[in-house]
C-alpha positions in Angstrom: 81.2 -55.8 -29.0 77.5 -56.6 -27.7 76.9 -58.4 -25.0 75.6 -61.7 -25.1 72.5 -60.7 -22.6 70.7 -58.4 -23.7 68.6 -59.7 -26.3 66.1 -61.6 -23.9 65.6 -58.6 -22.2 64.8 -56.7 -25.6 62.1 -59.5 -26.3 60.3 -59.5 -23.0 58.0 -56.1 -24.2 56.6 -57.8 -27.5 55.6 -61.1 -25.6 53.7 -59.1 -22.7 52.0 -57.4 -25.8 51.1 -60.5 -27.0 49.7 -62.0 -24.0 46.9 -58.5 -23.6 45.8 -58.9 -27.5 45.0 -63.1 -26.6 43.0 -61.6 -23.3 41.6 -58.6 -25.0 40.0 -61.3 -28.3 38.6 -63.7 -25.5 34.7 -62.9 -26.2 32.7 -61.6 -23.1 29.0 -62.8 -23.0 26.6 -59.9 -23.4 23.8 -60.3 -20.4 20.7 -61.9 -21.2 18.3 -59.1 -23.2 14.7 -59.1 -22.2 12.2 -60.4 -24.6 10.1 -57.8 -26.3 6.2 -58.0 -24.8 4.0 -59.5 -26.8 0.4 -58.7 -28.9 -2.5 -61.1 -27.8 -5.3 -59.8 -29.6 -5.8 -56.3 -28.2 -3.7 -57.2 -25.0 0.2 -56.7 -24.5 1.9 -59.0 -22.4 5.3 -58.9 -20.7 7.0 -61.2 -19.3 7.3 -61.7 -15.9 10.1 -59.5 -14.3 10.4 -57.0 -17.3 12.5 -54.5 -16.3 10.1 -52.2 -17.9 7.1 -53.4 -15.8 9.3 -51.6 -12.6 8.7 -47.7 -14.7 5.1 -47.7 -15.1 3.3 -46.4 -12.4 0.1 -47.8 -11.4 -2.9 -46.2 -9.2 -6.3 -47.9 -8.7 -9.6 -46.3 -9.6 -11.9 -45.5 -6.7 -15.6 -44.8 -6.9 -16.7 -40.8 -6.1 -19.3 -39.1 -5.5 -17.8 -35.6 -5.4 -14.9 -34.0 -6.6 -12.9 -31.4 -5.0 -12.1 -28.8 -7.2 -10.0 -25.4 -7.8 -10.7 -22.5 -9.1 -8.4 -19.3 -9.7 -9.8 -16.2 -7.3 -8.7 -12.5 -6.6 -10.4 -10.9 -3.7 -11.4 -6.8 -4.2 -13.1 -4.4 -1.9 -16.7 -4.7 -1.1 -18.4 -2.1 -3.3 -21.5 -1.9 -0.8 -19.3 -0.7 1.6 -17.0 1.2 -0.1 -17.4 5.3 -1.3 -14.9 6.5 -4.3 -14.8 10.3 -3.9 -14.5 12.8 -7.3 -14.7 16.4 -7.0 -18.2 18.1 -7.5 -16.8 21.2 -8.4 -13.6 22.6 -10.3 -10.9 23.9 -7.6 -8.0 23.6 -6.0 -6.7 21.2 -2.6 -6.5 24.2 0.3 -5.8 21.0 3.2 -5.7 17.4 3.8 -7.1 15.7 6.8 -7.4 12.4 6.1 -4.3 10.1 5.3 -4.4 6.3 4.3 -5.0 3.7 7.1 -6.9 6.4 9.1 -10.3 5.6 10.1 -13.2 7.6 9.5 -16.8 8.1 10.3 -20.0 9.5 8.0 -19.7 13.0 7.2 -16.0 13.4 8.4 -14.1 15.3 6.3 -11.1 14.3 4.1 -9.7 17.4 2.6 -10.9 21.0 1.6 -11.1 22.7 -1.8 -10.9 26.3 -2.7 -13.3 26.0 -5.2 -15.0 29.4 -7.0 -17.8 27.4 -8.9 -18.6 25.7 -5.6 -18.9 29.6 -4.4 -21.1 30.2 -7.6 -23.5 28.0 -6.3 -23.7 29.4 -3.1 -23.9 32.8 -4.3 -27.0 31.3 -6.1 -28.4 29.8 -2.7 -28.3 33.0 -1.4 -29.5 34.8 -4.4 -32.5 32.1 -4.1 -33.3 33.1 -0.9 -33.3 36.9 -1.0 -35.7 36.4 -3.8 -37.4 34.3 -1.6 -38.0 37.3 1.4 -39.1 39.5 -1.4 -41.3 37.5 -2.8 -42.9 36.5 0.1 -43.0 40.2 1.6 -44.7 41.0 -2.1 -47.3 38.6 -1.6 -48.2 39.9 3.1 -48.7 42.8 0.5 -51.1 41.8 -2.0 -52.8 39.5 0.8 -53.5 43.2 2.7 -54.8 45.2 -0.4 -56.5 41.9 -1.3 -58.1 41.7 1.9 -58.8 45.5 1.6 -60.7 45.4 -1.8 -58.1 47.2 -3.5 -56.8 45.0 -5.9 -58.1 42.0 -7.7 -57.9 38.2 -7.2 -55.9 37.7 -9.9 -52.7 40.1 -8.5 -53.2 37.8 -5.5 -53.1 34.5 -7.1 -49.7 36.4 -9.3 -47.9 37.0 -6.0 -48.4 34.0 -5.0 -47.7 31.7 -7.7 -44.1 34.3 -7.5 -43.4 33.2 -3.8 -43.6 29.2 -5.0 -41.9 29.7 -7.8 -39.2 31.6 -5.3 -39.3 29.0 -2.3 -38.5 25.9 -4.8 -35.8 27.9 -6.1 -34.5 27.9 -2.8 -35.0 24.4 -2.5 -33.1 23.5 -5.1 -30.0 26.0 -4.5 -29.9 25.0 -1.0 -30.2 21.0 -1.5 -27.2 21.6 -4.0 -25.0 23.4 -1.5 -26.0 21.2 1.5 -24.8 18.1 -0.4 -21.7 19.1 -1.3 -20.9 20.7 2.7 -22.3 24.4 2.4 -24.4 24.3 5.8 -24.2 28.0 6.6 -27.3 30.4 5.6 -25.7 33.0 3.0 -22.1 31.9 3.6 -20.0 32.5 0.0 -16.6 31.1 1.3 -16.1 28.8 -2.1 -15.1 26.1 0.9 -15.5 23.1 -0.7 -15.4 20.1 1.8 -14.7 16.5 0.6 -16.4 14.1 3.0 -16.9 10.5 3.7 -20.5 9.7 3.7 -20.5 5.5 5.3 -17.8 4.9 8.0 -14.4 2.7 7.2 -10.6 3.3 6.7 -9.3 5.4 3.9 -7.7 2.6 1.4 -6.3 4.8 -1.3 -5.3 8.7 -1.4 -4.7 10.9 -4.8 -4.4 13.7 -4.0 -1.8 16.7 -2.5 -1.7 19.8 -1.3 -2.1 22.4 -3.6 -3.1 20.0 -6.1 -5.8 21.2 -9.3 -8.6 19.2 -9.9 -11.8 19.2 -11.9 -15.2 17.2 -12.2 -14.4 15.9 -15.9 -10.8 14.4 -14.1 -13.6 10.9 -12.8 -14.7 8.0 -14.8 -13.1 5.1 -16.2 -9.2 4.9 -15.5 -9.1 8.1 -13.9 -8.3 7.4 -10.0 -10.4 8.9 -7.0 -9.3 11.4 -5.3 -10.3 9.0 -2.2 -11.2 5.6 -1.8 -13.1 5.2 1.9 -13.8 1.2 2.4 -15.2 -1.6 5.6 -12.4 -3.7 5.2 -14.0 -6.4 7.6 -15.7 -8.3 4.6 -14.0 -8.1 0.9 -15.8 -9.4 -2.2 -14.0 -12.6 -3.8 -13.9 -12.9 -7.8 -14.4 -16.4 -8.7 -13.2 -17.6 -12.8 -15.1 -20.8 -12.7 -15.4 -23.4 -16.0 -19.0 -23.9 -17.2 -19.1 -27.0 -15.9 -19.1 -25.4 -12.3 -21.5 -23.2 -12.4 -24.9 -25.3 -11.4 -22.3 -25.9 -7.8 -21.4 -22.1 -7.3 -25.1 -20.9 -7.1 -25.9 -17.8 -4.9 -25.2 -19.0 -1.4 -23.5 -22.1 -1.8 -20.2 -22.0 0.6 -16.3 -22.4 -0.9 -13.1 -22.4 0.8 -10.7 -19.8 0.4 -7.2 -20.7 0.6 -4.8 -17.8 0.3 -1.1 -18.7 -0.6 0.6 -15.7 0.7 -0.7 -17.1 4.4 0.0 -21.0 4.6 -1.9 -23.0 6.9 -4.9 -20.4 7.2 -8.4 -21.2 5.5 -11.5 -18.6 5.3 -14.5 -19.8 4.4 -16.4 -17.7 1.6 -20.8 -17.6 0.3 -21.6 -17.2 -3.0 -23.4 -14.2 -3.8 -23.9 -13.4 -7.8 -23.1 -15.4 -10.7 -22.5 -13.3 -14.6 -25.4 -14.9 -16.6 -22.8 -15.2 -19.7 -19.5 -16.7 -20.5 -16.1 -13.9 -21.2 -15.1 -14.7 -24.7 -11.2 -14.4 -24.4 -10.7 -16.6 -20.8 -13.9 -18.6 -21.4 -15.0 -18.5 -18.1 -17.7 -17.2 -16.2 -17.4 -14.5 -13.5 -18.8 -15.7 -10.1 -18.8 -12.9 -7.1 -18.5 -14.3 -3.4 -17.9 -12.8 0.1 -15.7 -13.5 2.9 -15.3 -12.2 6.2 -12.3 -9.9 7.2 -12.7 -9.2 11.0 -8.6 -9.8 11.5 -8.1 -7.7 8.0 -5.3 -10.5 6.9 -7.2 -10.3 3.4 -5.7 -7.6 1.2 -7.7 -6.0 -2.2 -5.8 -7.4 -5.2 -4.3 -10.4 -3.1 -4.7 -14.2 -5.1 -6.6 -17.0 -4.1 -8.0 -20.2 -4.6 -12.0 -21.1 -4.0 -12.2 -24.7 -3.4 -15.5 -26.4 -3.9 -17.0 -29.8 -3.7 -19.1 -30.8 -6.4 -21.3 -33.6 -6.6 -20.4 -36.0 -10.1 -22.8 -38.6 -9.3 -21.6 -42.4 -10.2 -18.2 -42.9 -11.7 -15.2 -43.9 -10.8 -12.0 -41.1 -10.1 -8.5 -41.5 -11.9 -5.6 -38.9 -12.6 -6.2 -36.8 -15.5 -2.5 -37.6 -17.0 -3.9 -41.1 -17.2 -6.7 -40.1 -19.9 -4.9 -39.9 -23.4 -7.1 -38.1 -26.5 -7.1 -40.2 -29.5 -8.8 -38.5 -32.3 -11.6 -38.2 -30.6 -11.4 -40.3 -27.9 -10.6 -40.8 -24.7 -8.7 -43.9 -24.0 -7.0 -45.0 -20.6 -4.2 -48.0 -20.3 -5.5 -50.9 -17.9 -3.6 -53.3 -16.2 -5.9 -56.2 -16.4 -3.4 -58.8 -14.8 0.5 -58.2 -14.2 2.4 -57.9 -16.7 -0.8 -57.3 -18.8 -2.1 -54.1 -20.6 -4.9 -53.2 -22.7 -6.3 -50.0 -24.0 -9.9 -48.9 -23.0 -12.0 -46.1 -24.6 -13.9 -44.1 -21.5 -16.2 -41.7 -21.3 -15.8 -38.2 -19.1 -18.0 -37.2 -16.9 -15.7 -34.4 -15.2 -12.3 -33.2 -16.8 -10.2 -31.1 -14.0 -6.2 -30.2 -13.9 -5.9 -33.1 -11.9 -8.4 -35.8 -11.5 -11.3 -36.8 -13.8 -14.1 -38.5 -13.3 -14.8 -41.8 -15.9 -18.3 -42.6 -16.1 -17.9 -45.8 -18.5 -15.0 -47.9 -19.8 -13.3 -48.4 -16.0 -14.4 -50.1 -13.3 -13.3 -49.3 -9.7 -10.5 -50.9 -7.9 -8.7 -51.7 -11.5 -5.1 -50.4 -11.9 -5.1 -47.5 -14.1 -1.6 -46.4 -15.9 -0.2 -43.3 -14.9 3.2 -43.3 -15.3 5.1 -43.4 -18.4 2.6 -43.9 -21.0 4.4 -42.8 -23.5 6.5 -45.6 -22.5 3.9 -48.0 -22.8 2.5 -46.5 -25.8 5.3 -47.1 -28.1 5.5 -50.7 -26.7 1.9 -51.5 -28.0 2.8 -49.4 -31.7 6.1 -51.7 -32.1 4.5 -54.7 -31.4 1.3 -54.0 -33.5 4.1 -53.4 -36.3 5.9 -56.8 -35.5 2.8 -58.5 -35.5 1.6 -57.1 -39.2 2.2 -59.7 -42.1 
């Protein structure tokens, strides 16, 4: 038999049921949705308190008269003052005496070659000068008979002519020999010496004991055997735009900023600018030089020349500002709050960062440069709700 009870309690789950469907229907109001801004002629209006007017960014356009500008540099070593030493002569590495880091004077010597065609020519220097004594004994000789009547002018003028021909050989076998570090009359030791001729710090070694090398082993990607450089000043290769060039003339003055040593500056002098433009960068090659006394510039390291150029009138705004349409250059300008229009400039400076409008913007307006896109598609959607 059931008891009488429980079906009150069976019916309490179906009316709590009911009572969350009637609170679920009840209809919540959806907050207030901004109006869309509005097309007046070639001006877009919001209305006051968009929430869109807090995402665009704004700056101001300020008047300049130059413009400080970047340009990509790589410093390498000063070729005035730096020797890259190939062999003369075809032999083989008897010693070492010079390491890198090591400081050197002119005419010290770096390493010694066994070298038998560097003992040819001395055998020929001393060939040269034997001929030389006998040639010039031949002619005390035919000066005597001369002298004595016995022989004619003619044997005279022979010998002598033989004793010029014989000293200039001796020149020229001895010059050969003395340049390449054979200073000893008649010495045939095939001691080839490899020597630094300007004083520095060996920069760059390639060579080892024992080693063979040969005079066709130089020229274009074939390493020195050393590379003997005055670190204390280093050349600076500038990549400047076209548009720079008239400001990086032969001593004009840069800044060199290195990023590999924060917080230090070095101030650089043009020296040479390339008369063309490289066809694959587009850029043209601009030499300076800096000074080195600490030696914290490295060869190789990367660097940034800053310059200031003079742009004459115009006013300055952020290059992400300028938008290309077709081919145009258009800017969005915030002629009251709340108020945009679109204004076709003209460039007188294009840079990574800033640009330089010489028409179209006037300084102190408020120049869009933040979300554009933004503001963009606002103008397009309301062009198209404005259409017929």
């Amino acid at each position: 038999m059931q008891h009488p009870a429980v079906k009150p309690l069976s019916a309490l789950p179906i009316l709590l049921s009911l009572l969350v469907l009637a609170g679920c229907q009840e209809a919540v109001e959806p907050p207030a949705k901004a109006p869309p801004p509005i097309l007046q002629g070639e001006q877009l209006r919001f209305a006051p308190n968009h929430p869109q007017l807090a995402l665009i960014g704004l700056v101001s356009a300020t008047s300049a008269q130059a413009i400080t500008v970047d340009l990509p540099a790589r410093m390498v070593w000063n070729e005035e003052r730096t020797q890259r030493i190939y062999p003369a002569f075809a032999g083989r590495v008897s010693a070492i005496q010079a390491d890198v880091g090591q400081a050197v004077n002119a005419g010290s010597v770096l390493a010694q070659l066994a070298s038998p065609d560097f003992g040819m020519a001395q055998a020929d220097t001393a060939k040269a000068r034997a001929d030389a004594r006998l040639s010039g004994n031949a002619l005390q000789r035919q000066r005597e008979l001369f002298d004595a009547g016995i022989v004619p002018r003619k044997d005279l003028d022979q010998a002598e002519a033989d004793a010029s021909r014989a000293l200039a050989e001796v020149q020229r076998a001895d010059a050969r020999t003395r340049m390449y570090g054979g200073h000893e009359a008649g010495s045939v030791n095939q001691a080839l010496a490899l020597s630094a001729s300007i004083k520095g710090v060996v920069v760059e070694r390639n060579l080892n004991p024992g080693q063979e090398v040969r005079p066709d082993q130089s020229g274009v990607g074939v390493p020195p055997l050393f590379v003997v450089t005055d670190p204390t000043t280093l050349w600076v290769q500038i990549d400047a735009r076209e548009s720079e060039v008239a400001t990086l003339r032969p001593g004009a003055s840069f800044e060199l900023i290195v990023p590999t040593l924060p917080g230090q500056k070095f101030e650089g002098r043009v020296t040479a600018a390339a008369d063309y433009i490289d066809p694959i960068t587009r850029s043209i090659k601009v030499r300076g030089l800096v000074a080195n006394p600490g030696r914290l510039l490295k060869a190789e390291m990367l660097a940034t020349a800053r310059i200031q150029r003079n742009i004459g009138p115009g006013v300055l705004v952020p290059s992400r500002s300028v938008a290309l349409q077709g081919a145009k250059n258009t800017v969005l300008v915030q002629v009251q709050p709340g108020v945009f229009e679109t204004r076709e400039v003209q460039l007188s400076y294009q840079g990574p960062h800033e640009s330089v409008v010489s028409s179209g913007v006037a300084a102190g307006e408020q120049v869009v440069s933040d979300n554009m896109l933004l503001l963009a598609r606002e103008f397009r959607n309301a062009k198209n709700e404005a259409k017929p």
